[in-house]
C-alpha positions in Angstrom: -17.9 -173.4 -96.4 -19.6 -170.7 -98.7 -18.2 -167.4 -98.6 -20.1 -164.3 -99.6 -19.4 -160.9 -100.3 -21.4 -158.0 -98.7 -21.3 -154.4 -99.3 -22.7 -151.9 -96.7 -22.4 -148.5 -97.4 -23.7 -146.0 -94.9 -24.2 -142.6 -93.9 -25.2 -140.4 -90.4 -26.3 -137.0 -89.0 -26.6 -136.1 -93.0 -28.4 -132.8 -91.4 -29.8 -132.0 -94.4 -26.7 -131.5 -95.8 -28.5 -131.5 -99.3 -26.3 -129.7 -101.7 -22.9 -130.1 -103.1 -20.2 -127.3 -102.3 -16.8 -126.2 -103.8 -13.5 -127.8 -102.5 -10.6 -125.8 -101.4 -8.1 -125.5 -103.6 -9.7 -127.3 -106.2 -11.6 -124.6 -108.3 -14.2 -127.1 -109.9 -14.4 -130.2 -107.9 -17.4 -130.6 -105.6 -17.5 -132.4 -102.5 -20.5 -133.5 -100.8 -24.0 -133.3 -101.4 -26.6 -136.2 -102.0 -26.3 -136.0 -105.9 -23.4 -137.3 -105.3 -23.8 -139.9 -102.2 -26.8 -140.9 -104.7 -24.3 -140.9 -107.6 -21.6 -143.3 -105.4 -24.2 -145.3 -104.2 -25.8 -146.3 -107.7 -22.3 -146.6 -109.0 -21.4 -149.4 -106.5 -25.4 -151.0 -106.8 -24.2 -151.7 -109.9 -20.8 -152.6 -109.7 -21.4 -155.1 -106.8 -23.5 -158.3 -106.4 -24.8 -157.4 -102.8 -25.1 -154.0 -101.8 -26.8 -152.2 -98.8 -27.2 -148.8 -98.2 -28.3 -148.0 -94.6 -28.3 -144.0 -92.0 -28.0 -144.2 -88.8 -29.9 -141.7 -88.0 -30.2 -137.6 -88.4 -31.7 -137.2 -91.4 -33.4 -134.0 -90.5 -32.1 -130.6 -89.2 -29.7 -128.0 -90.4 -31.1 -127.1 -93.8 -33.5 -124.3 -94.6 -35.0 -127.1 -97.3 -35.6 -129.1 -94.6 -36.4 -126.8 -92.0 -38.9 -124.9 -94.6 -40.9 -128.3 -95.5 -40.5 -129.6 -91.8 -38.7 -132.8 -92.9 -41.2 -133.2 -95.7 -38.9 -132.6 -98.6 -35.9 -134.7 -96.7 -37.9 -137.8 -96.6 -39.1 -137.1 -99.9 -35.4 -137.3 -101.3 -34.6 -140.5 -98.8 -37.5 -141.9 -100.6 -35.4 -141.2 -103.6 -32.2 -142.1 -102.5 -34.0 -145.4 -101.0 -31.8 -146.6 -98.3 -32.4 -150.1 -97.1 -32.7 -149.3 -93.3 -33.0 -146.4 -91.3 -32.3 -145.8 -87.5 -34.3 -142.3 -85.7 -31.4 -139.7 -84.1 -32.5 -137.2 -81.8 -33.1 -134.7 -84.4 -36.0 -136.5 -86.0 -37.8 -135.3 -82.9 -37.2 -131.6 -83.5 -40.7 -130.8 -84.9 -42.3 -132.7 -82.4 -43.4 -136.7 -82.0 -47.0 -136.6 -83.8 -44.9 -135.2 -87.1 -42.3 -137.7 -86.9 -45.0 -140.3 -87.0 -46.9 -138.4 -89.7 -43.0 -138.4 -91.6 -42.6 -142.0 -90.7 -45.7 -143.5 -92.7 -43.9 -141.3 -95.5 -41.3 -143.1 -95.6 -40.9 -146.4 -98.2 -38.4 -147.5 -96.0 -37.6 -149.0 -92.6 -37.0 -146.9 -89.6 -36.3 -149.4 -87.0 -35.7 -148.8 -82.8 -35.5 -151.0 -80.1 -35.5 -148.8 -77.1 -38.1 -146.2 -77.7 -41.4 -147.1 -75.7 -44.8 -145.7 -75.0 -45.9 -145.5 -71.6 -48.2 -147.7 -69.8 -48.5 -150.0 -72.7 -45.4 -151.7 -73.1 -45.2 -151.4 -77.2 -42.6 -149.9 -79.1 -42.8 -146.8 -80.6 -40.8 -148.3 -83.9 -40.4 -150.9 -85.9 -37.8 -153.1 -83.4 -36.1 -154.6 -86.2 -35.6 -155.7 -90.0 -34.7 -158.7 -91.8 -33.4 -158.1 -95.3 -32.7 -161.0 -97.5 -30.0 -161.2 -99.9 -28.5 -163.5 -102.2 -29.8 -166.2 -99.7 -28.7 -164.6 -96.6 -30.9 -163.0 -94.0 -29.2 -159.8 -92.2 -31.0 -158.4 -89.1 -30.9 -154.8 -88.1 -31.7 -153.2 -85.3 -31.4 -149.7 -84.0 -31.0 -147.5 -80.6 -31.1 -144.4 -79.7 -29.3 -142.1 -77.3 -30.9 -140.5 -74.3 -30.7 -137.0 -76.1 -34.2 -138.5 -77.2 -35.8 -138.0 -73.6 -34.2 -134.8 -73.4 -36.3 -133.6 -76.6 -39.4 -135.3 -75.8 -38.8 -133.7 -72.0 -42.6 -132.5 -72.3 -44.5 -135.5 -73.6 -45.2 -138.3 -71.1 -46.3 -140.6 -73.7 -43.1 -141.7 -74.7 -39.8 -143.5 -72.8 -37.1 -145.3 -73.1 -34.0 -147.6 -71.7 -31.9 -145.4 -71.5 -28.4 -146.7 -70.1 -26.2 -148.5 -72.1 -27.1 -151.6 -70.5 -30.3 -151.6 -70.8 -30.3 -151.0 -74.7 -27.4 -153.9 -74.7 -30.6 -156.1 -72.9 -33.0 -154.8 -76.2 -30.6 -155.8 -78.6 -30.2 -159.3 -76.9 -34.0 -159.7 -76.6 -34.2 -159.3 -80.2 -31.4 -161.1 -81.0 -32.6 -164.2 -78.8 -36.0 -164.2 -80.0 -34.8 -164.8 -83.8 -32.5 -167.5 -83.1 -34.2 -170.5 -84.8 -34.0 -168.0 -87.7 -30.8 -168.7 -90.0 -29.1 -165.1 -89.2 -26.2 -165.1 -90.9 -25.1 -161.4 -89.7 -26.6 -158.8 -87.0 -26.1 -155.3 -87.3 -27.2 -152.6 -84.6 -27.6 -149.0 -86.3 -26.7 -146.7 -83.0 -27.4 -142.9 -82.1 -25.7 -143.0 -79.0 -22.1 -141.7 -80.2 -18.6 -143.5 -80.5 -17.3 -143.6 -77.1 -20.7 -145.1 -76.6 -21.0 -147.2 -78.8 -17.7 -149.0 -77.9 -19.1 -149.4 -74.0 -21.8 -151.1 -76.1 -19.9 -153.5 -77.7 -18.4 -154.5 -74.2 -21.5 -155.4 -72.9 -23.3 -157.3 -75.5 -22.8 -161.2 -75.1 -21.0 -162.8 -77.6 -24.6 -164.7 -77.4 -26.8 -161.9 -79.1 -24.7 -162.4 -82.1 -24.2 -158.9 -82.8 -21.3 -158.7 -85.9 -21.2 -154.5 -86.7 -22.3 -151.3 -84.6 -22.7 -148.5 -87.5 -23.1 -145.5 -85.7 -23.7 -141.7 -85.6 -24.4 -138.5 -83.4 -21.0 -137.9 -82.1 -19.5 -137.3 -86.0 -16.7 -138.9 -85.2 -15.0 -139.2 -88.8 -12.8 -142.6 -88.7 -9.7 -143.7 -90.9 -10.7 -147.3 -89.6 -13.5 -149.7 -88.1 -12.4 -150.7 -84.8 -12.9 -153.8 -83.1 -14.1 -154.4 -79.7 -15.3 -157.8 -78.1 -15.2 -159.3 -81.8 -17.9 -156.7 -83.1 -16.7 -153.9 -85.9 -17.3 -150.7 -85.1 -18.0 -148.0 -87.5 -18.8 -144.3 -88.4 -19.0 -141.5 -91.2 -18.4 -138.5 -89.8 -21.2 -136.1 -90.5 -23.2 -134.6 -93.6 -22.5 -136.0 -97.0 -18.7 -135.3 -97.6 -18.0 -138.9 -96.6 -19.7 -142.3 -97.2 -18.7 -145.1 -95.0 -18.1 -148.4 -96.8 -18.0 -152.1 -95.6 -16.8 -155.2 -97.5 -17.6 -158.0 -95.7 -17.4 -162.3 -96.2 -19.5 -164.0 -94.5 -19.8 -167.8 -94.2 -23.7 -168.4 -94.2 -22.7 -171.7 -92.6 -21.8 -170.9 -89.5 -23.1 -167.6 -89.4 -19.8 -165.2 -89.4 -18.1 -162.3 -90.6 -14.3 -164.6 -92.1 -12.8 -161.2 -93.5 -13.8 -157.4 -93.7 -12.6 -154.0 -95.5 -14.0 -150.2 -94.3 -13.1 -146.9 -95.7 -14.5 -143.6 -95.7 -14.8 -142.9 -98.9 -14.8 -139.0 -99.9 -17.4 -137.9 -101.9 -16.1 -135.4 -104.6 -17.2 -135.2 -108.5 -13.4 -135.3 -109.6 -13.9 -139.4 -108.6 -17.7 -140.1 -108.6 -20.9 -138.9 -111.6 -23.4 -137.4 -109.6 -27.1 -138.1 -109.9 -28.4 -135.2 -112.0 -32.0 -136.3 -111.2 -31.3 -136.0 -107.7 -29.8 -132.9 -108.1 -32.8 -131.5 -110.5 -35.3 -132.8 -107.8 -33.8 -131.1 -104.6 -33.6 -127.7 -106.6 -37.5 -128.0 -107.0 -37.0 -127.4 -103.1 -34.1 -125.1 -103.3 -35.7 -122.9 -105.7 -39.3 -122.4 -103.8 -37.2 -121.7 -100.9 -34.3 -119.4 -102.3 -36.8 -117.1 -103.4 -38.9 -116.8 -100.1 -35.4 -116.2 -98.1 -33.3 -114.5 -100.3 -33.3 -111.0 -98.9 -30.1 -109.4 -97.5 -30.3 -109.4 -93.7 -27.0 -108.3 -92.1 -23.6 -107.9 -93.2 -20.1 -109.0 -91.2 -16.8 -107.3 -91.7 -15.3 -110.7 -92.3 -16.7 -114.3 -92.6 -17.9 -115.4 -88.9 -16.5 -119.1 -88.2 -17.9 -122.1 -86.2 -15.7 -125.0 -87.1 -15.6 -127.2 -83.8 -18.9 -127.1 -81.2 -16.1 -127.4 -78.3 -14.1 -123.9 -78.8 -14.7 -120.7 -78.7 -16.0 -119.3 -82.2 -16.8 -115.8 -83.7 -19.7 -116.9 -84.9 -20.9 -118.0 -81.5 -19.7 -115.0 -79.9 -21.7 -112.7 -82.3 -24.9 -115.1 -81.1 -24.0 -115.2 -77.4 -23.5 -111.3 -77.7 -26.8 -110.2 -79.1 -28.4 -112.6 -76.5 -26.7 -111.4 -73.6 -27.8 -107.8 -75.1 -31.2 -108.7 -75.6 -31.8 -110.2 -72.2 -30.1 -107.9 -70.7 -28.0 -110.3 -68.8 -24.3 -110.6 -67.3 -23.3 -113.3 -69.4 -25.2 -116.1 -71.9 -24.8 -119.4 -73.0 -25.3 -120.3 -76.2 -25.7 -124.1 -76.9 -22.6 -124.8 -79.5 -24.9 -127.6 -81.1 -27.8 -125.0 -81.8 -25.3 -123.3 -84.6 -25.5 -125.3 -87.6 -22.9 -124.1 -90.4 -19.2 -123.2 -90.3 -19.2 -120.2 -91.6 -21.4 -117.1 -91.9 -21.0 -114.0 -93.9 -19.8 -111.8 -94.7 -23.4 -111.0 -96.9 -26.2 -112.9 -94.6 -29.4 -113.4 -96.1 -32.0 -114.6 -94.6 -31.9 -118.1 -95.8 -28.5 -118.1 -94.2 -29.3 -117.0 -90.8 -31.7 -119.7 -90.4 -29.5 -122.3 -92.0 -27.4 -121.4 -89.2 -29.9 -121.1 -86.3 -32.8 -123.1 -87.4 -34.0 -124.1 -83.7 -36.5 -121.7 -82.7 -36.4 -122.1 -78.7 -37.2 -119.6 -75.9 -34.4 -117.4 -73.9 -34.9 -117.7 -70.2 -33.2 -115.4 -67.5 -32.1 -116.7 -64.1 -30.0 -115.4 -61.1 -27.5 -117.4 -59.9 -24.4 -117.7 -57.3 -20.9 -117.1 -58.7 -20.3 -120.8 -57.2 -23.4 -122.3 -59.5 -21.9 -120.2 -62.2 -18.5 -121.6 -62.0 -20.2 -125.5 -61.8 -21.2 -124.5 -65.0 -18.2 -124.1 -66.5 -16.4 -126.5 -64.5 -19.0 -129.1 -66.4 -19.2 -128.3 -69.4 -15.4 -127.5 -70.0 -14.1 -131.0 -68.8 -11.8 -132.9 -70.8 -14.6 -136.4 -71.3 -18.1 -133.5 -72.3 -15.8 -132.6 -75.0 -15.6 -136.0 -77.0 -18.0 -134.9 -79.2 -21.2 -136.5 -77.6 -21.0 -133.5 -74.8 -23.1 -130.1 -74.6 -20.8 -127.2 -74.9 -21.6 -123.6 -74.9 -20.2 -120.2 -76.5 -20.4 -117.2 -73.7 -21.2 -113.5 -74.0 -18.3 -111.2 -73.5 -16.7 -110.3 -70.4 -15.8 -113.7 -69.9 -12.6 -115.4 -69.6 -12.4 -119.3 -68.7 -9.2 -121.1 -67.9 -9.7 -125.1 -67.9 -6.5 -127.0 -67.3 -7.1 -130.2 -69.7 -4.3 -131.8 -67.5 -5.5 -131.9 -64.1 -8.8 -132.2 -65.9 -10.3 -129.0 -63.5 -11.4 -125.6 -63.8 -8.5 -123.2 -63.7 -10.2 -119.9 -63.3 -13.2 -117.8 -64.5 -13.4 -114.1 -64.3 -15.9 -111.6 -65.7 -14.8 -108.3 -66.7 -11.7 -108.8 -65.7 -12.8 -110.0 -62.0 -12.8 -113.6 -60.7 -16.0 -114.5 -60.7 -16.9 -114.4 -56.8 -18.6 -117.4 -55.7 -21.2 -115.6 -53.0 -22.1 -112.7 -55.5 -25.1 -112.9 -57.7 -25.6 -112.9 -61.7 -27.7 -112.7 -64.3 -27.8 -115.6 -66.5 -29.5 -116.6 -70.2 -29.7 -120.1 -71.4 -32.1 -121.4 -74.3 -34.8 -123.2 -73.0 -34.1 -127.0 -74.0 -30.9 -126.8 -71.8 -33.0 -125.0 -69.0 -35.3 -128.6 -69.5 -32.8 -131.0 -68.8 -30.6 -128.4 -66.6 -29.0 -131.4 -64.4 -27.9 -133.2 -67.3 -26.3 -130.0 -69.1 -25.7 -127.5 -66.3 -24.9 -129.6 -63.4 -27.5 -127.9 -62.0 -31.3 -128.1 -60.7 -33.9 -126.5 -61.7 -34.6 -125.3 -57.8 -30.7 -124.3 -58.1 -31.5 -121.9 -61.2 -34.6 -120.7 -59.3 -33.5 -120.3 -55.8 -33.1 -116.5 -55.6 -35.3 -115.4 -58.4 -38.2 -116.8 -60.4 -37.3 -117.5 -63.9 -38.3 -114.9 -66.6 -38.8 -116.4 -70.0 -36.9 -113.0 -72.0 -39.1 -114.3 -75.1 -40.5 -117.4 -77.0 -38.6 -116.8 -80.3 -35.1 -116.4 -79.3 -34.8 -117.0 -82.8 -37.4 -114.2 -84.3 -35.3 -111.5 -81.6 -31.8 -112.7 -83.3 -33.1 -112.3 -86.7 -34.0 -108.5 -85.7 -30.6 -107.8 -83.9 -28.9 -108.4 -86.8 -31.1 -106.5 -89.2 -30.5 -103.5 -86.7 -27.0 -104.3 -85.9 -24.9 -103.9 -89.4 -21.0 -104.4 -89.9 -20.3 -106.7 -86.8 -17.2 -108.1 -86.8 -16.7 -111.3 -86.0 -13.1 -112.1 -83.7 -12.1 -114.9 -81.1 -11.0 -113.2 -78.1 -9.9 -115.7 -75.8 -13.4 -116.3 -74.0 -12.9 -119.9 -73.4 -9.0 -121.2 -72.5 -8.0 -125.1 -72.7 -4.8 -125.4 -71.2 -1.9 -125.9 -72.3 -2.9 -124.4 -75.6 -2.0 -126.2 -78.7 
């Protein structure tokens, strides 16, 4: 029997999470930051015989470096940081397929998918799969995506995809299968789909396919272990670049298996790891062209506006979903929790920091709906299983108050203005555009629904150009929780 030792390291949803920041309490250490991911990675390169490095996915989005260069300047520093395999998320989509294929041929490194398709023809929009080869083993990886992906790519008929978990489970077989007279030794699926996902994934695979680790990403699930399911390791890093995941693995190349494994998540502050000051001198080639552009003083806050969990109710999103509702002139407005990008805001915003924060430019659409279809939509989106981290959630305008009992798992009660919302009555309602594209999926609702007693009026193209000007007109907001969204019993 011949043991040997691998080391897999891996990161997801990075989101442009470029630069290191301060920690709290700890007046010099830095946490975070890809001087330092770059700085921990090298480190263990060196310090270890066989070392991977691998992103499942998310590189882009959720910088204004990256939204500035439009994922130019991120693959640029990937190319730096030189993982050995990459798997797309549903933000590399965000500007659009024909740039992610133009950022693809950018890269100098993999980006593999097995369940992305183009119509008609049958042939995969990615690479399906990579072998790397290592101190005489050979390691295949493979990568899906989750259905997110159809959601952003709503308007192009060009591309598809398996979508359900089963069918990617059949991909990742195919593949698997058609490389068995290949010496394998271990099989490694880089996922997009999120944890709870990737975990029904692991059920259905057959111990056939051969499939030893799922690393994942989009949910940011932030683990203190890998978990196990149906003999395959399941892992995950949270989100950004405060965290690193790391795998030790022995594997016996002569029967193909993983004998004995390790996984932390290793935090990434300077007081433990040397960053990588050429990293760090490179990305500020960015930051600079970019702090100058965006620099000016937009809006100022009365206190810091806060955004710390998409699921709740947050100041900041109630200072979004407020100037929407005001702009469209609407009863109430759903903002998409996702769509904000930082966790705090304030109380000085430049313009560099307003976009950081909102960086998807989208429309804002106005419909009139029942009080019955308005409730549905809190009814869905509140439930206990949407709020996993791999659901939609929204932030709401004022007037709102929404009781969900986590319990009985059901909608306790809605009212607006202090009225419960009366199922036969009629509202005004704003929602960005991508949720009004795949309204079923994230309003429990059909477009003929939204459309039933009103045509829909697109309030503007740019909700993001008309934010930008509220605040510059609207100066010492201050930013509060109120109570806009209730989970039951509170904790």
């Amino acid at each position: 029997m011949a043991i040997k030792k691998i080391v897999i390291l891996h990161s997801n949803d990075i989101h442009g999470d470029f630069l290191a920041e301060t920690q709290e309490g700890l007046s010099e250490a830095q946490v975070g930051g890809l001087s330092l991911l770059s700085g921990y990675v090298n480190h263990v390169r060196k310090e270890e015989q066989n070392v991977l490095f691998v992103i499942s996915g998310d590189m882009l989005q959720g910088s204004m470096i990256d939204t500035e260069y439009k994922g130019i300047s991120t693959m640029e520093i990937m190319n730096y940081l030189s993982p050995d395999v990459v798997t797309l998320g549903n933000h590399e989509f965000d500007y659009g397929l024909p740039h992610l294929l133009f950022l693809e041929k950018l890269a100098n490194f993999p980006i593999v998918n097995a369940n992305l398709y183009i119509k008609g023809f049958g042939k995969r929009l990615m690479k399906p799969y990579h072998i790397v080869n290592i101190d005489g083993m050979e390691i295949l990886f493979t990568g899906i995506i989750t259905e997110s992906v159809i959601d952003s790519l709503k308007q192009d008929n060009l591309v598809g995809s398996f979508v359900t978990l089963e069918d990617a489970a059949k991909e990742i077989e195919d593949i698997a299968r058609a490389y068995k007279h290949t010496d394998i030794d271990l099989t490694v699926v880089l996922s997009h789909i999120g944890f709870e996902s990737d975990k029904e994934l692991a059920e259905l695979l057959s111990p056939k396919a051969g499939v030893d680790l799922v690393i994942g990403g989009h949910s940011h699930t932030k683990l203190t272990q890998a978990v196990s399911i149906n003999n395959i390791l399941i892992a995950q890093a949270g989100h950004g670049t405060n965290n690193i995941g790391r795998f030790e693995l022995w594997v016996d190349d002569e029967t193909n298996s993983v004998v004995s494994h390790k996984w932390e998540l290793v935090e990434l502050s300077s007081a433990t790891v040397v960053p990588d000051e050429k990293l760090a001198t490179f990305i500020n080639t960015f930051k600079e062209n970019v702090d100058k552009k965006y620099n000016a003083v937009l809006s100022t806050f009365t206190s810091i506006a806060t955004h710390p969990n998409r699921t709740f109710e947050s100041s900041l999103g109630n200072i979004y979903a407020d100037a929407f509702a005001e702009i469209a002139g609407v009863d109430m407005c759903f903002v998409g929790s996702g769509s904000i990008r930082v966790q705090e805001l304030g109380p000085t915003v430049t313009l560099y920091n307003f976009l950081d924060s909102f960086p998807y430019d989208d429309s804002l659409q106005r419909f009139t709906l029942t009080g019955a279809n308005v409730l549905k939509i809190f009814a869905r989106f509140m439930r206990n299983e949407n709020r996993s981290g791999e659901g939609e959630c929204y932030q709401v305008s004022k007037g709102i108050d929404a009781q969900y009992d986590t319990h009985s798992n059901k909608l306790d009660r809605v009212t607006f203005k202090g009225k419960s919302i009366d199922p036969d009555a009629q509202y005004s309602v704003a929602f960005q555009g991508y949720h009004v594209s795949s309204c079923e999926k994230f309003l429990g609702l059909t477009f003929e629904e939204l459309t039933q007693f009103a045509p829909v009026k697109v309030i503007t193209a740019s909700a993001q150009e008309l934010l930008k000007e509220y605040l510059r007109v609207h100066q010492r907001l201050c930013p509060s929780v109120e109570g806009r969204l209730r989970y039951l019993p509170e904790t």
